[in-house]
C-alpha positions in Angstrom: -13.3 3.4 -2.2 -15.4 0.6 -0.7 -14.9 -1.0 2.2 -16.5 -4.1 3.8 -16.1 -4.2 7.4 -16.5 -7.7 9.4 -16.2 -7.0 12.9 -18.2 -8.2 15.9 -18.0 -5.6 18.4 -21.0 -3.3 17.3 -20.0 0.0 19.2 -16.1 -0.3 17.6 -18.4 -1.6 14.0 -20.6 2.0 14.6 -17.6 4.1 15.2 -15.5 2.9 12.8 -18.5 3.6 10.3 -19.3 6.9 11.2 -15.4 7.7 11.0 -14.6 6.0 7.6 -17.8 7.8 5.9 -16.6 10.8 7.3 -13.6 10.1 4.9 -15.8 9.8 2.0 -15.5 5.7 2.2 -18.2 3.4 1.1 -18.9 1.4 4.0 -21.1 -2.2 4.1 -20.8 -4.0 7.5 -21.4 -7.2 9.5 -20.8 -8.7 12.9 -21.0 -11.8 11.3 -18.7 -14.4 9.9 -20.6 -16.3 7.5 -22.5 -13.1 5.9 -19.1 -11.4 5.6 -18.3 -14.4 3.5 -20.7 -14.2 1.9 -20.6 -10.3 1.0 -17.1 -11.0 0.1 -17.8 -13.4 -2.1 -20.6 -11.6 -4.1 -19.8 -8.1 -3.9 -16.9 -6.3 -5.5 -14.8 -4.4 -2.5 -11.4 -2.1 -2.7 -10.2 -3.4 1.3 -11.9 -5.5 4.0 -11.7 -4.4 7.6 -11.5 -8.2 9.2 -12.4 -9.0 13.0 -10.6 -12.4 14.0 -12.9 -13.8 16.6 -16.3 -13.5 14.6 -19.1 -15.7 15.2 -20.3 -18.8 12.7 -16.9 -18.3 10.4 -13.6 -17.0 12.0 -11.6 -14.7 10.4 -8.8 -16.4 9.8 -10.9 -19.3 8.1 -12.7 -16.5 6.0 -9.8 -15.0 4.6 -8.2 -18.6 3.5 -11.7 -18.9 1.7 -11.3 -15.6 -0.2 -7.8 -15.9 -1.2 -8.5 -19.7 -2.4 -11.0 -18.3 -4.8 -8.9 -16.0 -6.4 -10.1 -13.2 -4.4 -7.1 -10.4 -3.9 -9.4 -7.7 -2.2 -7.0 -5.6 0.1 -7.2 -7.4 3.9 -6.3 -5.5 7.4 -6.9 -8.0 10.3 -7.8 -5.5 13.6 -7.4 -8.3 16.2 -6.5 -8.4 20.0 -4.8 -11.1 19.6 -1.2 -10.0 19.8 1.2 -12.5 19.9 3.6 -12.7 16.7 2.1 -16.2 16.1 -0.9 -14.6 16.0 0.5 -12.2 12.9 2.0 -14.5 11.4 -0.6 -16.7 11.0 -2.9 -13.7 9.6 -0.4 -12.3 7.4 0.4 -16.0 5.9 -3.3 -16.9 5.2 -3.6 -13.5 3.3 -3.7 -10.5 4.8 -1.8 -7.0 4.0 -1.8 -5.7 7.4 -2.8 -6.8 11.1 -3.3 -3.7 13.3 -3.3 -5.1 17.3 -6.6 -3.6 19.4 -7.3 -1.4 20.8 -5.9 1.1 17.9 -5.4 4.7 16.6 -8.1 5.4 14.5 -5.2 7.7 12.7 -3.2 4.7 12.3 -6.2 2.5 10.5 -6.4 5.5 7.8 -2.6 5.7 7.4 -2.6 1.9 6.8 -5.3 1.7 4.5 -4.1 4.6 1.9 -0.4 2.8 2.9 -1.5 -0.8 1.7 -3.8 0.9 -0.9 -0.8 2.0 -2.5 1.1 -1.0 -2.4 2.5 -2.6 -5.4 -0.3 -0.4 -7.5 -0.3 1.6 -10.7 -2.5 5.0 -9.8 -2.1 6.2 -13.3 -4.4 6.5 -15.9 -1.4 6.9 -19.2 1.2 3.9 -19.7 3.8 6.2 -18.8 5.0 9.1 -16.6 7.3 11.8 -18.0 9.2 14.3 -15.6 11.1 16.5 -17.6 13.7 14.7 -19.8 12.6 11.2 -17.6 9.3 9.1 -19.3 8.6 5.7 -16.6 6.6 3.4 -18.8 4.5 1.7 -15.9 3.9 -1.4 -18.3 7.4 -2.5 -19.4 9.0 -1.3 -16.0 11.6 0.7 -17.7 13.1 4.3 -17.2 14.9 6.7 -19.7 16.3 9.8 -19.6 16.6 11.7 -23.2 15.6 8.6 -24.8 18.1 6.5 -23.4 17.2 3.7 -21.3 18.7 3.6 -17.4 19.4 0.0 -16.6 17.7 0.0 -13.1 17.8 -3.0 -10.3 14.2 -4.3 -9.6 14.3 -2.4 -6.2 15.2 0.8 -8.1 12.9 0.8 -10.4 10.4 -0.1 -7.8 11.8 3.1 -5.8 11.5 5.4 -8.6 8.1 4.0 -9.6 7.1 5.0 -6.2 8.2 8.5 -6.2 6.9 9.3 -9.7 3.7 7.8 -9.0 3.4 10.2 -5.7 5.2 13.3 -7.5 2.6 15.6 -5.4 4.0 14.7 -2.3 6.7 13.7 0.3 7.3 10.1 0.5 8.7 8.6 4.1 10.7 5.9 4.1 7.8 4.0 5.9 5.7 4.5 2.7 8.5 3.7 -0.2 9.9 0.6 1.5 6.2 -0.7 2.2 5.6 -0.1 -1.7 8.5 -2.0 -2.9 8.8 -5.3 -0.4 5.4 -5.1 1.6 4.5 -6.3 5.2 7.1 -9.2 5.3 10.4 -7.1 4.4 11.7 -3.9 5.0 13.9 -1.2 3.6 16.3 0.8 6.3 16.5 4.4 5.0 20.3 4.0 4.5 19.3 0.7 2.6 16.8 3.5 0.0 19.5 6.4 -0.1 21.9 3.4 -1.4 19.6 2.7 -4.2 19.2 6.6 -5.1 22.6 7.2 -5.1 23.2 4.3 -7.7 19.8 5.7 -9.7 21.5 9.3 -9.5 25.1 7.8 -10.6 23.3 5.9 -13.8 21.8 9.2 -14.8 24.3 11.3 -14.3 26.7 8.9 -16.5 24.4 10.3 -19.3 24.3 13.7 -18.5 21.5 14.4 -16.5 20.6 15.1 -12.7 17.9 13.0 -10.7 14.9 15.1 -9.5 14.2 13.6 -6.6 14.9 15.5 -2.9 15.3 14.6 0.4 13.3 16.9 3.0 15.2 16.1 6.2 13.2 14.8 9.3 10.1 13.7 6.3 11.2 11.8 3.3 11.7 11.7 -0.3 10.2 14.1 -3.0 10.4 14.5 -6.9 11.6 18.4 -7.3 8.0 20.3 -8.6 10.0 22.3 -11.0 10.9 19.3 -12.8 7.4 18.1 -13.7 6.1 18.2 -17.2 2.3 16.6 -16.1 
């Protein structure tokens, strides 16, 4: 993954290098507005790392530039500004995230596999079969023995979701992030609703929903049940 970071500070720019690299990210960097623009604009990047209060262009100003060109590169603003007019604003011209300085570095990595996640298809087939299930990832649909499940847009996005990240437990954090992004948000009793419908459907035709609940972590799809 490559990463462009745009921030001004050169000790936070150094250490966030060195610890990014260390997590076997590609990193280019600037302290400067208008270059990081400019790198934006002709280089190909998975996320930008975006200062606010940069010198020559602001970030606020380059990230309205970027998205006005079509641009949908991956944006976390780290900012010390803090007031929620402050994240509004950031998240509204384009961002995915806005992370308030000073900041875990722990948190940063969290947030940029979170919002790497988001809304995307990490599969290389058109489809995703667990057992008797097969997702088709292009036409949004789940069946179970052939039979199509008639599935809610937040269920499907849900089970999407979970079959994408079959290797591993889901929070609640991650799944509602995945199916409404930064501006919404799914309580967990809000996601155990939509399972419970999801498990209802497939059990109407005979068959049994494998995903688990690990109390105290999240949501998993039941290894056993895996065919890939």
């Amino acid at each position: 993954m490559k990463i462009l970071l745009i921030e001004d500070s050169e000790h936070l720019r150094r250490s966030l290098i060195v610890g990014l690299s260390n997590l076997g990210f590609t990193v280019d960097e600037t302290g400067d507005g208008s270059k990081g623009l400019s790198m934006a604009i002709t280089n190909d990047y998975d996320f930008i790392i975006l200062d606010l209060m940069l010198p020559n262009v602001d970030g606020i100003t380059l990230l309205k530039s970027i998205r006005k060109m079509g641009n949908d590169v991956k944006v976390i603003i780290l900012s010390a500004k803090s007031q929620p007019e402050d994240r509004v604003e950031g998240l509204m011209s384009g961002a995915d995230d806005y992370l308030v300085k000073p900041f875990s570095f722990d948190e940063l990595h969290a947030r940029i596999l979170t919002v790497g996640r988001r809304g995307q298809v990490k599969n290389n087939d058109d489809d995703i079969s667990i057992g008797l299930f097969k997702l088709d990832l292009a036409k949004k649909t789940l069946e179970f023995d052939t039979k199509f499940i008639d599935l809610t847009k937040n269920e499907y996005k849900i089970i999407e979701c979970l079959f994408l990240s079959k290797n591993q437990v889901m929070t609640t954090e991650n799944i509602s992030d995945y199916v409404v992004g930064s501006f919404d948000s799914l309580s967990k009793n809000t996601i155990e609703s939509h399972l419970s419908s999801v498990r209802k459907k497939v059990k109407a035709l005979g068959g049994e929903l494998p995903v688990k609940n690990k109390r105290g972590f999240g949501y998993y799809v039941e290894k056993d049940a895996c065919t890939q």
